[in-house]
Wavefront OBJ file of the C-alpha trace (Angstrom):
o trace
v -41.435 32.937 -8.465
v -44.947 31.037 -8.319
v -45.601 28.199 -6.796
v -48.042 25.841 -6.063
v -48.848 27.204 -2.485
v -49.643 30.327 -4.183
v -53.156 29.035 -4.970
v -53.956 28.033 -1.571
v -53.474 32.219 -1.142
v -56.125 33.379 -4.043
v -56.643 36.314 -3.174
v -57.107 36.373 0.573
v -53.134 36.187 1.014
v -50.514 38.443 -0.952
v -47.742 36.228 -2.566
v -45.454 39.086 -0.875
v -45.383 41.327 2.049
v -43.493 44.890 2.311
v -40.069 44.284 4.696
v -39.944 48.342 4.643
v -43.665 49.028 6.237
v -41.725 49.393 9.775
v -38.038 50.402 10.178
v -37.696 48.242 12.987
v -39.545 46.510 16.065
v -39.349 49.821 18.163
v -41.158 51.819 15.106
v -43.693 49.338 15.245
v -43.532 49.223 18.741
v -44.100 53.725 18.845
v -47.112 53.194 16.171
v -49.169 50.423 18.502
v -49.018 52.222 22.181
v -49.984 55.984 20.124
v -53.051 53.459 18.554
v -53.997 51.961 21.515
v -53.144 54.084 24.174
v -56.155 53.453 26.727
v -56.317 49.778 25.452
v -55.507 47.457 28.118
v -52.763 45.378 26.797
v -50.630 43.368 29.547
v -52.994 41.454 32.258
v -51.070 39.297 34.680
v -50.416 38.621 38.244
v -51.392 41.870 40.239
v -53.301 43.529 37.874
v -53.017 45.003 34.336
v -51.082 47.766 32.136
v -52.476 49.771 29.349
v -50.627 50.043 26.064
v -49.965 53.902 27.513
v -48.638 52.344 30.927
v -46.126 49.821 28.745
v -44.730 52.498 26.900
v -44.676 54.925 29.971
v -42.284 51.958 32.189
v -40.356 50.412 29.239
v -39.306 53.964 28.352
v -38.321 54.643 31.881
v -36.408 51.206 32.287
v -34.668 51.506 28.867
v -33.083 55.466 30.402
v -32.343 53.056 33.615
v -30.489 51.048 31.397
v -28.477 53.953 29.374
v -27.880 56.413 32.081
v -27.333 54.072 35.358
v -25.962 51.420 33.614
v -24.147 52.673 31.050
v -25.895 49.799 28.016
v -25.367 51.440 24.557
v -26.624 49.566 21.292
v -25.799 46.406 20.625
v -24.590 45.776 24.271
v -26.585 42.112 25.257
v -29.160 41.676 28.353
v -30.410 38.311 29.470
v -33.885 38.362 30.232
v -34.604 35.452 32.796
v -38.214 35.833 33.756
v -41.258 33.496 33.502
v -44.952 35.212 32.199
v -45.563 37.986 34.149
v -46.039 42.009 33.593
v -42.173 42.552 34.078
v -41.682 40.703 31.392
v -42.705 42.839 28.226
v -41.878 46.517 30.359
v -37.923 44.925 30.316
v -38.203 43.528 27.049
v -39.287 46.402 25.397
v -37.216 48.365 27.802
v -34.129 46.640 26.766
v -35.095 46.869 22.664
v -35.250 50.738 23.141
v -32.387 51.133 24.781
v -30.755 49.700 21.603
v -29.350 46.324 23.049
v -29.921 42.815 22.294
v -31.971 40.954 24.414
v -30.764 37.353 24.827
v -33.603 35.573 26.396
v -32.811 32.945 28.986
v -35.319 29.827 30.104
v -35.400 30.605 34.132
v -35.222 26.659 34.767
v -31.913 26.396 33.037
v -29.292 24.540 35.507
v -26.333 26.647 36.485
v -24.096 24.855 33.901
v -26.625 25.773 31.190
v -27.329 29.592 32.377
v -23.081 30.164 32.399
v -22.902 28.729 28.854
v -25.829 30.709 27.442
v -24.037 34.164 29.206
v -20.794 32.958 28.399
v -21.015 32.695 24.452
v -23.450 35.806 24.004
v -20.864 38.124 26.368
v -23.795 39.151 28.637
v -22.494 41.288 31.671
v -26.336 42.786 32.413
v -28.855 40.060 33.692
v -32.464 40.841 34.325
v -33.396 37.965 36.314
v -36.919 36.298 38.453
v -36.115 36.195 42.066
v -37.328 32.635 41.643
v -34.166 31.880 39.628
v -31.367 33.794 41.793
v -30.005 31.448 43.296
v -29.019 29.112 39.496
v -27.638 32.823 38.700
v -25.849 33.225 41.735
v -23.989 29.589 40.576
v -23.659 30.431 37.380
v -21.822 34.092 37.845
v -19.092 31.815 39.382
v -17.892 30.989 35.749
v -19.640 33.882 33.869
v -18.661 37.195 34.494
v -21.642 38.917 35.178
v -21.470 42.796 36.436
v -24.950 44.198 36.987
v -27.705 42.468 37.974
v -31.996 43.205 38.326
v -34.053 41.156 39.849
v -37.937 41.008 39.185
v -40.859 39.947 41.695
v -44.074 37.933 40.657
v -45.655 40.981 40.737
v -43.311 43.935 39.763
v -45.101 46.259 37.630
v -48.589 45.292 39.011
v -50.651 48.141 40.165
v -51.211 46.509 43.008
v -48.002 44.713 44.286
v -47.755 42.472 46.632
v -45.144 42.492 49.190
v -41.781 41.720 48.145
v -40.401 37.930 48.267
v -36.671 38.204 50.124
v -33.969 37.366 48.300
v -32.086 34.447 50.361
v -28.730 33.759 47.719
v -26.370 36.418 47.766
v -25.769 38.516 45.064
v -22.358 40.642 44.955
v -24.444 43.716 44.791
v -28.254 43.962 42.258
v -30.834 46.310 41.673
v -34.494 45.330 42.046
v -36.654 45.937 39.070
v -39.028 48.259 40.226
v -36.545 50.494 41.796
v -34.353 50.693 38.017
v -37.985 51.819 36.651
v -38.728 54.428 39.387
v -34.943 55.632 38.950
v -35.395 55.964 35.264
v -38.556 58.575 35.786
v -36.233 60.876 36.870
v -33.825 60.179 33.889
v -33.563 61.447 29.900
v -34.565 58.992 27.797
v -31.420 59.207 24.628
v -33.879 57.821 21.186
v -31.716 54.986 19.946
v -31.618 55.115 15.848
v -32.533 51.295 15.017
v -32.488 49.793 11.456
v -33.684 46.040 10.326
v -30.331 44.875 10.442
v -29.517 45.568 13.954
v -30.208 42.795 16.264
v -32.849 42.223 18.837
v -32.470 39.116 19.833
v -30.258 36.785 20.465
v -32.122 32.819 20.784
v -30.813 29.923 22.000
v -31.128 26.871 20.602
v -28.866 23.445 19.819
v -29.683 23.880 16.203
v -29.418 20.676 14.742
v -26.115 19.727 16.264
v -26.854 19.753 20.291
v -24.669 22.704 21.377
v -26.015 25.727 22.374
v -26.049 28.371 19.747
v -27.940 31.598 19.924
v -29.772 32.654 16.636
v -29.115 35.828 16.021
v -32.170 37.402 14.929
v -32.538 41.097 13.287
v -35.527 43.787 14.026
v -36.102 43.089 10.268
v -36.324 39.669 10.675
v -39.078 39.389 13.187
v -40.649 42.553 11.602
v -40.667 40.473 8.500
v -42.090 37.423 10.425
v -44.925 38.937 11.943
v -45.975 40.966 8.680
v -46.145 37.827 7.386
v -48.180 35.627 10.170
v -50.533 39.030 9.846
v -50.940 38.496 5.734
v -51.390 34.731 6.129
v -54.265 35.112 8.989
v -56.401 38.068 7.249
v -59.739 36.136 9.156
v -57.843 36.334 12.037
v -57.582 40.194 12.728
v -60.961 40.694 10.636
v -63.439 41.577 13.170
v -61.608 43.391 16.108
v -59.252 43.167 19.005
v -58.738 39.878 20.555
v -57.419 38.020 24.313
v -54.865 36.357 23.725
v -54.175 33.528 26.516
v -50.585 33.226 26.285
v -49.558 29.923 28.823
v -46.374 29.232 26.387
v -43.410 31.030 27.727
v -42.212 34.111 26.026
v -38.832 33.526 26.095
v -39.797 30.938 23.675
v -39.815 32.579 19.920
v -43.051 31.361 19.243
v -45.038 32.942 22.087
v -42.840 36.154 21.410
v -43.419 36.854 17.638
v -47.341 35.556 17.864
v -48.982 36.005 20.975
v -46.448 39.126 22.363
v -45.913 41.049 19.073
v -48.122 40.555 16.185
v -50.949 40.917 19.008
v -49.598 43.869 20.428
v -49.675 45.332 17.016
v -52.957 44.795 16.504
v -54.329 46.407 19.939
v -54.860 42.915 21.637
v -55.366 42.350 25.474
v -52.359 39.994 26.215
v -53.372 37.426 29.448
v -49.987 36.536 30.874
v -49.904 32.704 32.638
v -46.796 32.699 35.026
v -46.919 28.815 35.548
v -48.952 27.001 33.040
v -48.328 24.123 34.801
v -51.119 25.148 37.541
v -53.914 23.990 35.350
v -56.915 24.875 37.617
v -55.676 28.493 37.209
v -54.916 28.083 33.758
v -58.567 27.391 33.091
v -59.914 29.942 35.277
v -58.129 32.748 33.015
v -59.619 31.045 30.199
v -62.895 31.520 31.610
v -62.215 34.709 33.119
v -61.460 36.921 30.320
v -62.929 34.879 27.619
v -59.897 34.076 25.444
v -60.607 34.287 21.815
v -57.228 33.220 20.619
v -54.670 30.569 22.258
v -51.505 29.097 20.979
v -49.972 25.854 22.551
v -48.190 22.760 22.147
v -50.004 19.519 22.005
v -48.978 18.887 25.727
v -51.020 22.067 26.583
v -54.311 21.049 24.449
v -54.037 17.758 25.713
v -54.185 18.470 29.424
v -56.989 21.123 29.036
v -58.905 18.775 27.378
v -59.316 16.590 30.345
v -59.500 19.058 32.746
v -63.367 18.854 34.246
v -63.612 22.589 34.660
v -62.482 23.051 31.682
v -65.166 20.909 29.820
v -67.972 22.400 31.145
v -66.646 26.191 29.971
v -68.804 27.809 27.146
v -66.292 28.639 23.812
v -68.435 31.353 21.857
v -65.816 33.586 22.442
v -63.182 30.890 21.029
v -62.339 32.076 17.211
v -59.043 30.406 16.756
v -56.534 27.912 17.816
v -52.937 27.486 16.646
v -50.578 24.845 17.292
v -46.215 24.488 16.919
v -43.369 23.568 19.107
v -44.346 19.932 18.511
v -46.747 18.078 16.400
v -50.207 18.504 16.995
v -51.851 14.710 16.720
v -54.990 13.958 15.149
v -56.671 13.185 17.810
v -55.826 15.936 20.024
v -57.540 18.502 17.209
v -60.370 16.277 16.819
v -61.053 16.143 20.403
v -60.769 20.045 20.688
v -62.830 20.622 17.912
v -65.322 18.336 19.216
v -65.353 20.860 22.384
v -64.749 24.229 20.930
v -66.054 23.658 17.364
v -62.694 24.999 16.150
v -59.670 22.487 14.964
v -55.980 23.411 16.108
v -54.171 25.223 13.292
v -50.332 23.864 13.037
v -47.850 25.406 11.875
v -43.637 24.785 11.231
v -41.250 27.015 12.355
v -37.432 27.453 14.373
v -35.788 30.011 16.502
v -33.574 30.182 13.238
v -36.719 31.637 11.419
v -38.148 33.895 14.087
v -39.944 31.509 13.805
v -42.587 30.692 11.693
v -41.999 29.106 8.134
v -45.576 27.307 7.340
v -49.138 27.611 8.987
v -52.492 25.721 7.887
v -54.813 28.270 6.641
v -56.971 29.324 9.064
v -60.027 29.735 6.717
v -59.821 25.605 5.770
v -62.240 23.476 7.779
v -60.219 19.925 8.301
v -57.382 19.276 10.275
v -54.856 18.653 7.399
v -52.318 16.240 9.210
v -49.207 18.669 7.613
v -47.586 21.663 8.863
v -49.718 23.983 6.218
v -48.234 25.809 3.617
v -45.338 28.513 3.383
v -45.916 31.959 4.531
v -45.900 34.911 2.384
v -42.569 36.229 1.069
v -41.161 32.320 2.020
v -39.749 30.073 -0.024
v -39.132 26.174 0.442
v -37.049 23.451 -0.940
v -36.938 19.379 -0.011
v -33.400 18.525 -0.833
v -31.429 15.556 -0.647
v -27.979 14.874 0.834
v -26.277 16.266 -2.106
v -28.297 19.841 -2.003
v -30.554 19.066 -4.860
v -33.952 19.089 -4.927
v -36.162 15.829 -4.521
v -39.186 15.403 -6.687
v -42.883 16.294 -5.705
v -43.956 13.399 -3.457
v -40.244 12.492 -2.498
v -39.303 12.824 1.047
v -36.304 15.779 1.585
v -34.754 17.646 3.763
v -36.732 21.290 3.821
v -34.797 24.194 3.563
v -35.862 27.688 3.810
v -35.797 30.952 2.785
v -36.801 34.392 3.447
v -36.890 37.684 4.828
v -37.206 35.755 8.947
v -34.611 33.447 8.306
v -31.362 34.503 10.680
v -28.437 36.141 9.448
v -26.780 33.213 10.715
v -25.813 31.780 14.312
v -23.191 34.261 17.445
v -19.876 34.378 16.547
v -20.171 30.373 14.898
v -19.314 30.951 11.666
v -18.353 27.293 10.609
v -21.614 26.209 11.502
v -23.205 28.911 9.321
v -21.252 27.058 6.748
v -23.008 24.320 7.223
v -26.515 25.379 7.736
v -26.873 27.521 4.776
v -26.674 26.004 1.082
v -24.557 28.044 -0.854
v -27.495 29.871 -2.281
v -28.915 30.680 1.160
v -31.579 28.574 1.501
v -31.504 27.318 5.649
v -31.199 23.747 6.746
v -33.886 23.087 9.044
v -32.392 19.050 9.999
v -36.298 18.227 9.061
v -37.227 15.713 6.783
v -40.365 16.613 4.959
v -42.588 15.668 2.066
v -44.811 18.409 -0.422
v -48.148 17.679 -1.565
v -49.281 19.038 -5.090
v -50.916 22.369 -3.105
v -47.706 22.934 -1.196
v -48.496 21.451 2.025
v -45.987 20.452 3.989
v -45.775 16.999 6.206
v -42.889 16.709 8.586
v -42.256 12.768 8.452
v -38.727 12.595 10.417
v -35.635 14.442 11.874
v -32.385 14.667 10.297
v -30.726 14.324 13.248
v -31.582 12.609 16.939
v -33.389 15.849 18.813
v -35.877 14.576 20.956
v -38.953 17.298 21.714
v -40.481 16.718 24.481
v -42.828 19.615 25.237
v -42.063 21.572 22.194
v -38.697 22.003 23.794
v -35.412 20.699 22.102
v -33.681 18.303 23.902
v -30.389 16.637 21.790
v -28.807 13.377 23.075
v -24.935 14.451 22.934
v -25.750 17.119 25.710
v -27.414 14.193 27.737
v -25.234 11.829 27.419
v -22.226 14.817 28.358
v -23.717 15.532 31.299
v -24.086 11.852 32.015
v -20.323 11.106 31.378
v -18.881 13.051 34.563
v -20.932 10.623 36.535
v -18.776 8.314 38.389
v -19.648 4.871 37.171
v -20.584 5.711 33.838
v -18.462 3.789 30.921
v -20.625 5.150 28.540
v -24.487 6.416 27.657
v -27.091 7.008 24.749
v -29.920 8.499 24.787
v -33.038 8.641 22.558
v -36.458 10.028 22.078
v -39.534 7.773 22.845
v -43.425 8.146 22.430
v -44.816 9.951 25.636
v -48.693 10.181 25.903
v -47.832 13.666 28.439
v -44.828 15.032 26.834
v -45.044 13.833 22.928
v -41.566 12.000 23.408
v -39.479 11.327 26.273
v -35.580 11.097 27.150
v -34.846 7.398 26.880
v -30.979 7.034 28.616
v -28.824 4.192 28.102
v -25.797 3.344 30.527
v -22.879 0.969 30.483
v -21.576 0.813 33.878
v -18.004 0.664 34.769
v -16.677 -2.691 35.934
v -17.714 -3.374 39.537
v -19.557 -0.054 39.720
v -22.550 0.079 42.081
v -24.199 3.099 40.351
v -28.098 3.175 40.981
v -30.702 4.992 38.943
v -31.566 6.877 41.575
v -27.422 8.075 41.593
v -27.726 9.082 37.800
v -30.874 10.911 38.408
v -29.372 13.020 41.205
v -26.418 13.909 39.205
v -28.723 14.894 35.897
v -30.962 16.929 37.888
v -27.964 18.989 39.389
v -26.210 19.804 35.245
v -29.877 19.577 33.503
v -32.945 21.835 33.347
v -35.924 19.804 34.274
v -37.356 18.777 30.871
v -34.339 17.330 29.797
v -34.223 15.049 32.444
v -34.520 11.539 31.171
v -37.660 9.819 32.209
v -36.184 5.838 31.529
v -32.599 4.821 32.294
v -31.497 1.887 31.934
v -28.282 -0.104 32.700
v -27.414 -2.670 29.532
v -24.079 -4.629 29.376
v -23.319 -2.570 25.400
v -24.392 -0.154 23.198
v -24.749 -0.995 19.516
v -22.379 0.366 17.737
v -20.730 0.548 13.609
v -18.024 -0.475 12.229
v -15.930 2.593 13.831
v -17.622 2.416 17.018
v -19.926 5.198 16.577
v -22.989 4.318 18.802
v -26.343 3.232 16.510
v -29.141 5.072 17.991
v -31.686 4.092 15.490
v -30.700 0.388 16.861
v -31.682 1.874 20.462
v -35.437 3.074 19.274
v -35.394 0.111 17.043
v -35.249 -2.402 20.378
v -37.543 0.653 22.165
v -40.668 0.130 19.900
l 1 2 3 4 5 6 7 8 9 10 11 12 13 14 15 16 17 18 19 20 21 22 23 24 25 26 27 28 29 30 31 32 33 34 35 36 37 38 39 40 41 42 43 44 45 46 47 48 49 50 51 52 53 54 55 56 57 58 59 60 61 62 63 64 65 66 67 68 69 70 71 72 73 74 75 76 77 78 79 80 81 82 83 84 85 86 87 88 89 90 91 92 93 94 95 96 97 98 99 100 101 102 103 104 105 106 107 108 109 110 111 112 113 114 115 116 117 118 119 120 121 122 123 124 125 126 127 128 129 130 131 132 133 134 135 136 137 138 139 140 141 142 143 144 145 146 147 148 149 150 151 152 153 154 155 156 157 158 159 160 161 162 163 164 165 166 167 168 169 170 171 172 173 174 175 176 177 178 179 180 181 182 183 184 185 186 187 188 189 190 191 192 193 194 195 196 197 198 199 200 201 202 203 204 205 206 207 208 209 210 211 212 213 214 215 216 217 218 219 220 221 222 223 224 225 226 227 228 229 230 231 232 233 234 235 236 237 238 239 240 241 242 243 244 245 246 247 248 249 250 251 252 253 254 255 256 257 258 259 260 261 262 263 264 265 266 267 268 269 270 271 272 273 274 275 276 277 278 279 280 281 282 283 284 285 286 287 288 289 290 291 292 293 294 295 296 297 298 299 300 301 302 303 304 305 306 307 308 309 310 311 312 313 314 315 316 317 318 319 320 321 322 323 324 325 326 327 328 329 330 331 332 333 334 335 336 337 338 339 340 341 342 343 344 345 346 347 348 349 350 351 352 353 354 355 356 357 358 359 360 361 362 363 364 365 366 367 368 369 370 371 372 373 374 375 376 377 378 379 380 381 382 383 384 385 386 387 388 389 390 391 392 393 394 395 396 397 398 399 400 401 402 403 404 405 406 407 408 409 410 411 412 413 414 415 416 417 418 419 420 421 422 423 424 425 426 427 428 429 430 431 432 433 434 435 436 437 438 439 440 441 442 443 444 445 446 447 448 449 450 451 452 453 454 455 456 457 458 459 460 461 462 463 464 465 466 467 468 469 470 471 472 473 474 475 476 477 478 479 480 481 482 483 484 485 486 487 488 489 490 491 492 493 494 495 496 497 498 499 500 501 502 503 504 505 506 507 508 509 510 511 512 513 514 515 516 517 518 519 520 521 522 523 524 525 526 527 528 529 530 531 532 533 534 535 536 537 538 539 540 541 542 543 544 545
């Protein structure tokens, strides 16, 4: 079908892309480490790993997994690790072995971890000493069996000595011990087609409870085919470094910076805690990045960062932006700096992820998400499923050869996710220009993202309810200069109840990972509410502004 993004492509950009180049992520996976072999392609804490080296340990972690473990295809892992080199030997470990990998945020709260391992029946948890002791609460609930832990450094070639372990575990296995014992083990080849799954990925969706995407081998092959097709300038003149500071547990930094680099030979510079900006900036300068992905939080702080100013960008040949929207005058002040503008893009964990991208070759910071990739098709519908006019706000609905098969064992939400001709509800409201450019003007429902991360009020305001005191809470997304938007939490006390702020932020800070945390509360005698007593949160950011 053409349409009027099509001549945004001319002919830099196929309308299409072949789904059947690669089998799965593992044949890709076989054709980039035989390509690349002596390439470095992992740098991180400790040192760095060839493209030979990752296929070398991953092989020897994924016969761990088989022959110690006993993890046949289709079986899930939860990998619970920040950035470091563990991180893509277990990952691609775990996709050879066959299973699913169902990544896991390592600053999840116990309540949130037990969920997560609860709904995607994971009894094998690869997990960053840092974060023992939330797994160690959560396996009260969720009946984990086997358990690895990874150090900082695991995988380095030159490790550090090992941090100890203070929570007790019933019994684990550290990482680099399952990857010595699996030198000594046969490897079984694990026949993988596009419709198996590799990943399962968590996200509220656009109803606020948990639900883990569950993406196919074909689906991210199919996503990064495409982000390759739409970028032709960006793999036109040789390898790149890649800084990648967002976390790859996240789909975005898996797909882009993890594999559609590593497919291209690319030397991968891992950033453990992005939050350290002075050594954030030294990597930058270090190994002279020439392509970085971020959220606008990340831009933001680099660009005020002294050191960082006074660096010299030659090296710099691209920029891309997603999680949350990149502002105006974040890319202006970038380009100003670099000479290059941040490219946004649209996409969900439902999508693996990426739906729409500004082209790269286009000058000007567009203010809109970009076009649709190749192979991608979007409609703006209204409430009623049909579609709005050019011009006329909608929600935008998607499909394509990324978008999931549909969310874990939750079929009545697939239901209502998918229009009966399978385009995907994205919960986005969104308005087309006449080139096919894409502006995301609001949200169909009340997620707040603060940090590119998700954050829904009904799971705040659940958590919030066991609090003694508490008649009642809302909670909704402000502007946040830092963060893009902020948790904004309402309460209605009980009668006669002394609860303090400093009380409710105790008791979120136990249930809640840390950027879900609400930055405002405040105590107000009522809540608006309709009719039927259903609380009015527009009313709440109305009285906000």
């Amino acid at each position: 079908m053409e349409r009027n993004w099509h001549k945004i492509y001319g002919n830099r950009v196929p309308k299409e892309i072949d789904c059947g180049r690669y089998t799965s992520v593992a044949h890709l996976f076989q054709e980039s480490v035989v390509r690349f072999a002596d390439q470095p392609a992992f740098v991180g804490q400790g040192g760095e790993l060839s493209y030979q080296d990752i296929e070398r340990l991953s092989r020897q972690f994924a016969a761990y997994l088989q022959s110690e473990l006993g993890i046949v295809k289709g079986d899930r892992v939860a990998l619970m690790a920040p950035n470091i080199l563990a991180f893509p030997v277990a990952m691609f470990g775990v996709m050879l072995s066959g299973a699913v990998q169902v990544n896991v945020n390592p600053l999840y709260s116990p309540a949130e971890l037990a969920h997560q391992l609860l709904d995607a029946q994971v009894d094998t948890v690869i997990v960053f000493a840092g974060a023992v002791p939330t797994l160690a609460e959560a396996m009260k609930t969720a009946p984990v069996r086997q358990v690895i832990v990874v150090q900082l450094d695991d995988m380095a070639p030159t490790p550090g000595p090992s941090a100890p372990i203070e929570v007790s575990l019933p019994q684990y296995t550290r990482f680099s011990t399952a990857v010595e014992r699996g030198a000594m083990l046969a490897f079984k080849p694990v026949e993988l087609a596009a419709h198996d799954l590799i990943y399962l990925q968590y996200t509220g969706g656009t109803t606020g409870i948990s639900k883990g995407a569950a993406l196919s081998h074909g689906n991210l092959i199919a996503n990064i085919l495409q982000f390759k097709a739409a970028t032709p300038e960006l793999f036109a003149d040789g390898r790149h470094t890649v800084l990648t500071a967002l976390p790859l547990y996240h789909i975005f930094a898996l797909m882009v910076n993890c594999l559609s680099m590593f497919s291209e030979g690319a030397k991968n510079v891992l950033v453990a805690n992005p939050r350290d900006l002075d050594g954030l900036v030294a990597s930058f300068e270090e190994h002279r990045v020439t392509f970085i992905t971020g959220v606008n939080t990340l831009y933001a702080n680099l660009l005020v960062h002294p050191r960082f100013q006074q660096l010299e960008f030659s090296s710099l040949r691209f920029a891309v932006g997603g999680g949350s929207a990149i502002l105006r005058a974040t890319s202006d002040k970038w380009r100003a700096l670099t000479g290059k503008h941040i490219k946004e893009g649209f996409g969900m964990s439902e999508t693996s992820p990426i739906v729409t991208l500004n082209p790269l070759h286009l000058p000007n910071f567009s203010g809109t998400v970009g076009v649709p990739l190749p192979s991608t098709d979007v409609s703006l519908r209204d409430e009623q499923g049909n579609e709005v006019a050019l011009g006329v706000s909608g929600e935008l609905c998607v499909r394509g050869p990324q978008v999931m098969r549909g969310y874990w064992r939750r079929e009545q939400d697939n239901t209502a996710i998918f229009w009966p001709d399978g385009y995907l509800r994205t919960g986005d409201i969104a308005v087309a220009d006449g080139d096919g450019f894409i502006k995301i003007v609001d949200r169909l429902k009340d997620m707040v993202l603060v940090s590119g991360f998700n954050v829904f009020p009904n799971e705040i305001e659940a958590a919030v309810a066991s609090c003694p005191g508490v008649l009642e809470s809302a909670c909704i997304g402000v502007q946040d200069e830092r963060t893009g938007e902020a948790v904004r939490l309402f309460i209605v006390k009980e009668a006669e109840s002394s609860l303090s702020e400093d009380q409710v932020r105790a008791h979120c800070r136990a249930r809640l990972a840390a950027y879900k945390q609400p930055k405002y509360v405040d105590f107000v005698p009522s809540l608006p509410k309709s009719a039927v007593g259903k609380t009015l949160r527009r009313l709440l950011r109305t009285q906000s502004e």
